[in-house]
N, C-alpha and C positions, 0 to 999 in steps of 0.2 A: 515472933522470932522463928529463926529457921535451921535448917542443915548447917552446920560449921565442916568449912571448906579450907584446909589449910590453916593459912594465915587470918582468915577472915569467917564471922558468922553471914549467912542469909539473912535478913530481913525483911518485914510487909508491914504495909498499912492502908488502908481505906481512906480515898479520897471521897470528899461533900457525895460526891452523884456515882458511889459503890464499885472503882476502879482499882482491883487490887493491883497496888505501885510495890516497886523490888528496890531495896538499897543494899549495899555492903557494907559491914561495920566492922572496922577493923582496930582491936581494941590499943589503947592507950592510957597514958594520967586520965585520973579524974578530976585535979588540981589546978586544969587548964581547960577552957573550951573546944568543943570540939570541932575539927576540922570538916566542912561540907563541903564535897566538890560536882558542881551541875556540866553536866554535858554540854557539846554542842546538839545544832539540830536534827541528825541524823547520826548520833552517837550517843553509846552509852557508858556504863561503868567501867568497859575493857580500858577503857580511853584513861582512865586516871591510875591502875592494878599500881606503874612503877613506881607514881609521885607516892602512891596508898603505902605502896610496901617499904618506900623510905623515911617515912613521916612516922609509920607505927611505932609502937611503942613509947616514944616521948610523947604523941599526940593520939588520940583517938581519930580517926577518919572514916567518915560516912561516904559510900559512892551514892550518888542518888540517880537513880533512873526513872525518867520524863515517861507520863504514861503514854505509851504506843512505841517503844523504845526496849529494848535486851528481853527482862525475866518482868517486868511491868505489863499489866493488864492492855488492851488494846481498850478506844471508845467508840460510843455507840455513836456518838453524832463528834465524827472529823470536824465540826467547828469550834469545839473544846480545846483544839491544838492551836492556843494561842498563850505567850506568854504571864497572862494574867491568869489563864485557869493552872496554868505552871504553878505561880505562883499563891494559887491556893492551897494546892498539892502539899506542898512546901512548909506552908504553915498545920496542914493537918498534922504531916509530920512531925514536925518541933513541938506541937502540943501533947502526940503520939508520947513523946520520948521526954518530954518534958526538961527541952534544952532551952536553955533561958536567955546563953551567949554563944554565939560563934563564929568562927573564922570561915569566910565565905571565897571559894575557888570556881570561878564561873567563866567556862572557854565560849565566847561566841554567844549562841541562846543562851546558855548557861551565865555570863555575862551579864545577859538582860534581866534574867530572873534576880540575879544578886541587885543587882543597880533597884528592883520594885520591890524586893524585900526592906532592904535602906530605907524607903522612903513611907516603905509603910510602919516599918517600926527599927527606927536606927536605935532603940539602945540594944536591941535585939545582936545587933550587926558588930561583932569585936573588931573585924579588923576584914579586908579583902583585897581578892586578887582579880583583877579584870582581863583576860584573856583574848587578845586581840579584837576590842569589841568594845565600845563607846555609845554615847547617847545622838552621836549621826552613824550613819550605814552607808560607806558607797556605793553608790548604784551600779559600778561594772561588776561589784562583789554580787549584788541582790541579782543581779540578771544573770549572772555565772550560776548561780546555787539556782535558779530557777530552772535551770537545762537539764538537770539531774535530778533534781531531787524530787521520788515519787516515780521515778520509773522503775520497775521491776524486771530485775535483771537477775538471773542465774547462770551459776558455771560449772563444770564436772568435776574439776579439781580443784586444789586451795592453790594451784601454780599458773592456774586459768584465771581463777580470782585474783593472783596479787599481780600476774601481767596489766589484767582491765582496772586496778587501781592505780596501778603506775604510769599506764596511757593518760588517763586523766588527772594526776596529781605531779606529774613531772616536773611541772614549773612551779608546783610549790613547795615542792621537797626536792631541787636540783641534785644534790648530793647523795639520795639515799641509793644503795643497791639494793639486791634479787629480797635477802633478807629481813633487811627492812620493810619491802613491799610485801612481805608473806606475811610479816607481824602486822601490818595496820591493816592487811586484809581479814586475819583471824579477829580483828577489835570491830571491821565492819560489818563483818558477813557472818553468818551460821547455817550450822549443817540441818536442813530438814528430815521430816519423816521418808520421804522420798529418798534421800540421799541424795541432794542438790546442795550446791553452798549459794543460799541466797540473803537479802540483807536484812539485817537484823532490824528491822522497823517497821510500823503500820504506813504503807505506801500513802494512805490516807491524810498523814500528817501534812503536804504538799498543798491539800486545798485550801485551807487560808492563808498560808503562806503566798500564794499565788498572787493572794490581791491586794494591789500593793497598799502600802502604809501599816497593814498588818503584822508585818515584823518584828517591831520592838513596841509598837503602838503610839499612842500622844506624844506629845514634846518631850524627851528624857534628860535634857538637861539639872531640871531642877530634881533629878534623882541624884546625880554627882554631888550637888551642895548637900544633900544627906547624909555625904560621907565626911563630911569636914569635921577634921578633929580626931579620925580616926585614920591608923596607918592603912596607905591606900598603895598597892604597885599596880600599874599598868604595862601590860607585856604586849607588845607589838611585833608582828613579822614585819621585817625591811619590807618584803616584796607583797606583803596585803596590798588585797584587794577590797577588805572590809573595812577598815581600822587605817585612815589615813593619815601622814603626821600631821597636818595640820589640825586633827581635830585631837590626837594625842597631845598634843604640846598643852592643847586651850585646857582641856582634862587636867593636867598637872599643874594649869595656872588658877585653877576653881580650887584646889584641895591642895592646901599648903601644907609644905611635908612630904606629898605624894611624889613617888620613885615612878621614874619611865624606864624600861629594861629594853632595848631591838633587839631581836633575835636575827644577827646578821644569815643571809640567805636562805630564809624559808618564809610561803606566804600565809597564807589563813588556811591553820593557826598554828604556832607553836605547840610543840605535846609539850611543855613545860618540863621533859628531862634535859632541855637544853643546859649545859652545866652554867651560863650566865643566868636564866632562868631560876634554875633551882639554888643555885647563891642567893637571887632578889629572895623567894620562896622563905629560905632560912632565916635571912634579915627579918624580913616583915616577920615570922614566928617569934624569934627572937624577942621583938618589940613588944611584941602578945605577952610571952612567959613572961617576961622582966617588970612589964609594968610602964613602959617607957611613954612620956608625953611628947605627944607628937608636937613638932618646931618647925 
């Protein structure tokens, strides 16, 4: 354990091959399982602060951060950056802390990790949230993220930085203004020793990514049936580019029970303060504390 920041303490733990990984824990009941929420690929814990700082207190919430990612250790061999060594990480931790149940919140990669936890050990798994992100990938999403992700880029100011995040996220956040792009710039970028704002991630992560089928890895269908029986929402951007509805709709007809939520006009991914969102969010909670058998 670490520094207590606020609202929330620091956390560390040692992954198999000696990677010291960073979470946030943000205390809650002990009466209920706690809350995990996994990033996307090229994000970290900033990504989840508002869902964290409204869930606390009724709930415990963990940010967890993917190694080569925010306050998490960088690796020696970039081939490690693949969702399976994720999802060892993952388990070191839960052994670490010695959580037995919980509620899984996974945007995108984050996503994937939740769907290979399931399948490795679904009583493990109480209840999740799937973040525009399923067991197919579109390929104009995968060739989009392939453009960017892994170049290194810096800027002088945090107003340089949230221009060049709103050039390239425009069409996925139609709506946002200056503001808005200043905040998901402080979530992606950080200030260096130089005093550069540049992106908070090991550029490294990029090479296996690259090659395709590496993404989410094997067949991930039969991860979905791992969730059956358990409350499952699925949150979809209208305007994804990842997360299509055809394969959304199939996902809700594998896991009976399971909520679809669009997040009208934004595309991959929803930040889940969207207040449709965060209603689906409460429900599924709900479900959890109460006890409720899914129908």
């Amino acid at each position: 354990m670490g520094e207590r920041r606020n609202s929330y303490t620091d956390g560390f733990w040692w992954s198999k091959d000696g990677i010291r990984l960073h979470y946030r824990d943000y205390p809650g009941r002990d009466d209920r399982p706690p809350v995990l929420c996994f990033p996307g690929l090229t994000r970290n814990a900033r990504d989840y602060e508002a869902v964290a700082e409204r869930l606390a207190g009724e709930w415990r919430v963990l940010l967890v951060e993917f190694r080569g990612r925010g306050e998490s250790g960088y690796a020696k061999d970039p081939m490690t950056y693949v969702p399976l060594t994720y999802l060892q990480d993952v388990e070191a931790l839960l052994d670490e802390l010695k959580i037995a149940r919980f509620v899984a919140i996974g945007t995108s990669l984050g996503g994937i990790v939740t769907m290979l936890l399931a399948a490795t050990d679904r009583d493990r798994v109480a209840a999740a949230v799937l973040n525009d992100v399923g067991p197919e990938l579109d390929a104009s999403g995968l060739a989009r993220i392939r453009t960017y992700v892994g170049k290194a880029v810096q800027h002088p100011t945090w107003m340089h930085a949230a221009r060049a995040v709103a050039e390239g996220n425009g069409d996925v956040y139609p709506g946002y203004g200056i503001e808005d792009w200043l905040r998901m710039a402080k979530r992606l970028y950080r200030l260096n020793s130089q005093g550069r704002i540049v992106l908070d991630y090991d550029m490294k992560i990029a090479e296996p990514f690259r090659v395709p089928g590496n993404e989410a890895g094997p067949d991930m269908w039969p991860t979905i049936d791992a969730l059956r029986g358990k409350p499952l929402l699925v949150v979809r951007g209208a305007r994804s580019d990842i997360l299509n509805a055809r394969v959304a709709d199939r996902m809700i007809e594998r896991v009976p029970g399971a909520t679809l939520v669009t997040v009208s006009d934004v595309g991959h991914a929803p930040t889940l303060e969207e207040p449709d969102a965060a209603e689906a969010i409460d429900t599924l909670l709900a479900r959890v504390a109460n006890g409720q058998p899914v129908v």
